[in-house]
N, C-alpha and C positions, 0 to 999 in steps of 0.2 A: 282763156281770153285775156286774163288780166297778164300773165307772162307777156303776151304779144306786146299789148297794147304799151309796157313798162320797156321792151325793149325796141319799139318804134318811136319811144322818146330820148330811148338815148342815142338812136339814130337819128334823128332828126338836132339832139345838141353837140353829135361828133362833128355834121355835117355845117349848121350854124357855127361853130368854132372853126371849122377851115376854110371860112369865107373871110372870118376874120382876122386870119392870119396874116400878114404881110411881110414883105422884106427878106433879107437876104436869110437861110435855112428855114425854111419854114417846113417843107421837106422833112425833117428830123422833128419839127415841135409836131407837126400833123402825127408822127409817131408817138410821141410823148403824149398828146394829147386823146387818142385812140389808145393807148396803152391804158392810162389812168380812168379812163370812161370805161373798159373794157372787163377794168376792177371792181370800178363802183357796181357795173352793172352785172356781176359774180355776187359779190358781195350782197347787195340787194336780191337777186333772185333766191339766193341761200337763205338770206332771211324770211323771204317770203312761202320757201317752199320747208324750211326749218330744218333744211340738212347739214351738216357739219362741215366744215371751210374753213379754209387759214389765211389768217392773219398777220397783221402785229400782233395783234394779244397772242397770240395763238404760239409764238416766238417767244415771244415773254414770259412767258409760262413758263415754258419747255426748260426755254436757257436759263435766262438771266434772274428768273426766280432761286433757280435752286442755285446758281454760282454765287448768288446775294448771301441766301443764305449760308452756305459753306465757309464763306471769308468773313462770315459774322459768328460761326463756332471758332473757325481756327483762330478769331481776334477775342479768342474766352468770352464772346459775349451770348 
């Protein structure tokens, strides 16, 4: 029940944002904006149901932690 009811608010804020959209591409933001909300509400249910999802961090980790470290041995530190 609480899944539902968590994702009938993000229906109802994809929905509120493309009323408030205007003007010329809006078209492409209703995408951007439905994309981004479509994350959140991944993201959120993952937390809520405590299953494993990716991220940024989750990239961060992966890469950019160990390339960090790497160019911080080969600079002898």
């Amino acid at each position: 029940m609480k899944i539902a009811i968590i994702l009938v608010l993000y229906v109802l804020a994809y929905l509120w944002g493309c009323t408030r959209l205007r003007g010329e591409g809006r078209g492409l933001h209703r995408l951007w904006l439905g994309g981004i909300l479509a994350y959140a509400a991944y993201l959120h249910l993952c937390g809520i149901t405590e299953t494993p999802h990716l991220s940024l961090g989750t990239l961060y980790t992966a890469v950019f932690q160990p390339a960090g470290r790497a160019i911080i041995y080969w600079l002898g530190g």
